[in-house]
N, C-alpha and C positions, 0 to 999 in steps of 0.2 A: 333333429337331423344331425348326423355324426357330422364333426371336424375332418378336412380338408387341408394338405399340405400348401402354399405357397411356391412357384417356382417363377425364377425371374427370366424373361424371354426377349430376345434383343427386338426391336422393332423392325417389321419390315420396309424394302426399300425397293426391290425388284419386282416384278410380277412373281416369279421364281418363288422371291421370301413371299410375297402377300400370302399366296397358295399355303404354303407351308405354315405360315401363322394361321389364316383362317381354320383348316386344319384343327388346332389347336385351342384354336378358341372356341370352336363348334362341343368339342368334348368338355372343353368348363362350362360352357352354358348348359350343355345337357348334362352335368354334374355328375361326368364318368371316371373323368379325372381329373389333377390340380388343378386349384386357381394358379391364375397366372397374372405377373406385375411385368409391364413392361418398361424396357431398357435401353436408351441410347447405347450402341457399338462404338462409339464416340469415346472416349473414355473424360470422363466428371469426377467430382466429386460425389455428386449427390447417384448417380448412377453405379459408384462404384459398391457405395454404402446398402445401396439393394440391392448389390451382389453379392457384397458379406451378408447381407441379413438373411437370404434367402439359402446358402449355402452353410455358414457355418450356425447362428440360430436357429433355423428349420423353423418358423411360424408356423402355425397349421392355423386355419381361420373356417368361420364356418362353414357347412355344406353348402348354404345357402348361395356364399358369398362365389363370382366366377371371375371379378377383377380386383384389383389391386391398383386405383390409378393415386400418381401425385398430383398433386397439385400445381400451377402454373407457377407459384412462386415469385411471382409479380411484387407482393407486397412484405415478402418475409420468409423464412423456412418455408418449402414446400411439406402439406402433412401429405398421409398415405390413406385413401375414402376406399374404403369396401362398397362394391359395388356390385347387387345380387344380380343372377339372372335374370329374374324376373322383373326388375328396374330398366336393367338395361334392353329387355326384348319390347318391353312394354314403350320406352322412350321408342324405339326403331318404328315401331306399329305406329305410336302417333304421330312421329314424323310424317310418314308412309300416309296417314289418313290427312294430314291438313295438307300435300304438297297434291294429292291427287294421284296416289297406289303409286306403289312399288316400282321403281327403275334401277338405269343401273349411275354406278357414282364414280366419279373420278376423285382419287384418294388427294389431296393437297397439302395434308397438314400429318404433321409429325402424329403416331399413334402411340407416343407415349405422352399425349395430351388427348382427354378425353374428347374433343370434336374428331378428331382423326378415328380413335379406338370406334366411335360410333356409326363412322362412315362403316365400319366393318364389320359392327354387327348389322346393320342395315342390309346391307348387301348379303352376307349370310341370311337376313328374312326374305330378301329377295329371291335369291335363289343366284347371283348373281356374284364374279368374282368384280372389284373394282379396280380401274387401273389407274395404276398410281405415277404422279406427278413425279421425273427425273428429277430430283435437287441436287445434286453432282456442284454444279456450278450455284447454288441457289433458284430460288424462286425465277423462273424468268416466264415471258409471256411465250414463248417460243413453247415452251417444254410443257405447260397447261395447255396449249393448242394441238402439240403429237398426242396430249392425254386425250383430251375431248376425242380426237379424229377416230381414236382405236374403240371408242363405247359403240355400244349394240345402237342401234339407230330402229328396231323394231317394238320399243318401251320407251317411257320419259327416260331424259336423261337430267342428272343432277350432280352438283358441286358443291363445298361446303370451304367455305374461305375467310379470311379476317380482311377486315378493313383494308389496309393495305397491299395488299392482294389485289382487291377489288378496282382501286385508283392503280394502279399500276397497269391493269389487263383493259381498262378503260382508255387508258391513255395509249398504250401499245398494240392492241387489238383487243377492241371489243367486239368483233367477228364471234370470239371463239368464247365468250361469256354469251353471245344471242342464240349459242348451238346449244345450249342445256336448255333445259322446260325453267329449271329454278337452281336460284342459287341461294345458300343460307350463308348469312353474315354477322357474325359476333366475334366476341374475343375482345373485344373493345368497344368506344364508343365511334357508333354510327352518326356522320355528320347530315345534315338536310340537303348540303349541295351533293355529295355522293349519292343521296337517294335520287337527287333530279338525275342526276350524271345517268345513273341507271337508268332511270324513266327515259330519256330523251333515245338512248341510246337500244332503246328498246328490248330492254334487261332483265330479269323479272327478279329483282331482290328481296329473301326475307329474310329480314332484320330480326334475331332473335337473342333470347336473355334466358343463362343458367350457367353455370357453374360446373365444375366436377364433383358436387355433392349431388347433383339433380341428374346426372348422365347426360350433360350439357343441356342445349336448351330447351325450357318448358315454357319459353312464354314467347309467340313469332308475333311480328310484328303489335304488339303491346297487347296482344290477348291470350289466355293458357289455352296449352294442350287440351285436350279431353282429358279428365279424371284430376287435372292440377287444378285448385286453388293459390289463391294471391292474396294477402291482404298489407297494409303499412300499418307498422305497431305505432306505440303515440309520439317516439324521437322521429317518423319517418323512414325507419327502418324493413328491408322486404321482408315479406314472412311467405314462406310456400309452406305446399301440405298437398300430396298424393303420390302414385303409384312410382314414381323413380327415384324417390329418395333414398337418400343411401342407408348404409349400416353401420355409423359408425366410423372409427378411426382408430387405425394401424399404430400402433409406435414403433419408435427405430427401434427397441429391443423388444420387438415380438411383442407387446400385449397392446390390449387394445387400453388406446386413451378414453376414448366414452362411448355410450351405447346410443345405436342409431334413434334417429324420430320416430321411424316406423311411418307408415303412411295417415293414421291419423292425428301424427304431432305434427306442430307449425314448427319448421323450422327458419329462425331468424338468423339472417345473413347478413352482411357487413357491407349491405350497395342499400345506399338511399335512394326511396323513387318518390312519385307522385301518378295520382291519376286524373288525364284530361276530363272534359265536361262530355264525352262518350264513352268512358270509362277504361280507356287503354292504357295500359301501365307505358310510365316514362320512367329511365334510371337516372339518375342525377349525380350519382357519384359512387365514392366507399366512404364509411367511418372514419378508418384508418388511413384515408385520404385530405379530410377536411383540412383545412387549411384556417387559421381562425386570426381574422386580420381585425385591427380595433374592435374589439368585441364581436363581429358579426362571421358566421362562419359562409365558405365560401368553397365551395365544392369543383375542384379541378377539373373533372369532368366536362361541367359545363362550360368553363373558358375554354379547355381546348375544343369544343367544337364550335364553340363561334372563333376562335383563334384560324383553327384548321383551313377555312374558308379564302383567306389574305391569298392575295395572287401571291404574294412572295414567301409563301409560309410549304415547308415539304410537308413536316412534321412536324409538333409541337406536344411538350409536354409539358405539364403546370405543377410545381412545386412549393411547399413556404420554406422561406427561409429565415433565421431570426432576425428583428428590427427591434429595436431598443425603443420608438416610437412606439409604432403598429402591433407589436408582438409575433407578429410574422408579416414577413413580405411576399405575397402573389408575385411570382416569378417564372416567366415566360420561358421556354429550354428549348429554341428553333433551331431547327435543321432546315436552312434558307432553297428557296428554288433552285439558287444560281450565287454560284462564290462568289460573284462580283458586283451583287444584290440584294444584300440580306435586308430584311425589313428594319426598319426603327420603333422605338419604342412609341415614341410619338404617334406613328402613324397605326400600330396595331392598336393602341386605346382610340386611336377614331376609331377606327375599322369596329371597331368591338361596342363602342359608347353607346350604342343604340338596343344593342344585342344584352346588354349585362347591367345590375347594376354598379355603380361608383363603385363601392365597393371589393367588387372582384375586377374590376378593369387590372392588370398586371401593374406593377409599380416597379419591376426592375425585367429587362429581357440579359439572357445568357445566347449567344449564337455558337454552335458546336456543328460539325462535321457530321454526326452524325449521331442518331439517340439511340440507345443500347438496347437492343430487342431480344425478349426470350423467344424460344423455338414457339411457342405459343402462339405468335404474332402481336402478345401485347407490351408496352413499354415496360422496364423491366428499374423500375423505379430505385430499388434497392443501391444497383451499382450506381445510377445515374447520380443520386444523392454521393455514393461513393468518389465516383469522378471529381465532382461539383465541390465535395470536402476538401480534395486533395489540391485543387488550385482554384482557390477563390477568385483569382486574380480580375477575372470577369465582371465580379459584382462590387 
């Protein structure tokens, strides 16, 4: 199949743009015209740089290829995953087939991160334009509730949100999360009380796992899509393998860095899991996350969700930090309930004693204002480390 130019297209944010980008993306999927890489209107760094690339380099990528997404960036450089039509029509479809057919969706999440970009081809399988969540002011519950209100009420209706999101619209109105048929939750780690939170509140949450190399996620609630395999190589590492994988990877000067898995290579990823005694996959962390305290490594992931749970805990993020003992220190990074309440360190190693072992219990907590999130809705570790370097004064 001939090569295909690249062109980079600002994200939509109105009903107005959605239209207009769907539009455009319909013609990359049906491979009439350019791929397209979308772009914060925002003005970035990393945004600006796919501006130049796509304008004064001109990339051309394959036919095959109809996206261009970055990477969240969460843990490092964002890279740039080609992502074929046919990955990403095929992700839509099994969406569509495990949620129970085709409805329509309320956009919530930035579409220059691949959950959002999906909601959009989704709703192009649909037949259906989605309407998307005001962020003007930020994320508010107000403004996902005028979303919901304006959906077609003659088909399921559906949402696609991150964790936070979710505790947020729980606590300010969970009305307008029981108006969707389902809602999908990823982007981070999903805690056990959030899941009640939802049960009780009579919610229908699915928790799912993937990445912007797989067209977000291929595994809901700890079992794969139709046509995905899963397995854990022998460090514990995920390995997937079927129809959404990508093609490969973009470099900032036009060529590509390596050649895709294809669907019958395993492609190993950088999130540690495990599987229960029914065989549903569990994530436990990243590689590039572990934390490696007296010898025994100690995977952040899992403290913050038994962390997360502390009545006095907003947010928490888990970090090492160097110890001339331990050789890293488990260190706790809260975003308290209430200024005039922040937890103790004390009291989250009970909280937690039962939950983890010794081991990972935290040995130092940091209390900040607030923890640094990418557009993604995941902690955005990079700076946070950054911050944390710049005044240690805390620890």
């Amino acid at each position: 199949m001939p090569s295909r130019p690249l062109v980079a297209l600002e994200a939509p944010e109105s009903s107005a743009e959605v239209s207009s980008f769907l539009r455009r993306l319909d013609v990359a999927l049906m491979g009439n015209g350019p791929a397209i890489v979308p772009v914060d209107r925002r003005p970035s760094g990393a945004d600006e740089a796919l501006r130049r690339l796509t304008t004064h380099v001109r990339p051309r990528v394959e036919g095959s290829v109809a996206v261009v997404m970055p990477t969240s960036g969460s843990t490092g450089t964002p890279r740039l995953v080609k992502l074929t039509a046919s990955a990403m029509l095929t992700s839509a479809r099994s969406t569509h087939q495990a949620l129970g057919g085709p409805g329509n969706w309320v956009l919530a999440l930035p579409t220059t991160h691949v959950a959002g970009m999906q909601v959009l081809v989704r709703s192009l399988v649909a037949g259906d334009e989605p309407v998307p969540v005001d962020r003007t002011d930020g994320f508010t519950a107000r403004a996902f509730a005028t979303a919901v209100d304006q959906l077609r009420d003659d088909r399921p209706r559906y949402a696609a949100l991150v964790p936070t999101q979710v505790g947020r619209l729980l606590e300010d109105d969970p009305g307008s999360l029981r108006a969707v048929e389902a809602v999908l939750v990823g982007g981070g780690p999903v805690t056990e009380t959030l899941i009640a939170r939802g049960r009780e509140a009579g919610v229908r949450l699915v928790v799912t796992y993937g990445m912007t190399e797989t067209c977000g996620g291929v595994v809901y609630d700890g079992r794969p899509l139709p046509g995905t395999e899963v397995s854990l190589d022998t460090w514990g590492r995920i390995r997937l393998r079927g129809p959404t994988l990508f093609n490969g990877y973009l470099g900032r000067g036009g060529a590509d860095e390596a050649i895709g898995p294809g669907i019958d290579t395993w492609f190993t990823t950088a999130d540690l899991g495990r599987f229960t005694d029914d065989g549903r996959l569990v994530v436990v962390g990243r590689t590039d996350d572990v934390v490696i305290t007296g010898g025994v490594n100690v995977a952040p992931a899992a403290v913050e969700a038994a962390l997360a749970d502390h009545p006095d805990v907003a947010q928490v993020c888990v970090v090492g930090f160097p110890d001339p003992r331990w050789g890293q220190r488990v260190t706790a990074v809260v975003q308290p309930r209430t200024d005039d309440a922040p937890p103790t360190l004390d009291s989250l190693r009970r909280f937690a004693e039962n939950r983890l072992p010794a081991a990972a219990l935290p040995r130092a907590l940091i209390v900040v204002p607030g923890i640094p999130i990418l557009p993604s809705g995941k902690p955005d570790r990079v700076a946070l480390r950054t911050l944390l370097a710049a005044d240690p004064s805390d620890r």
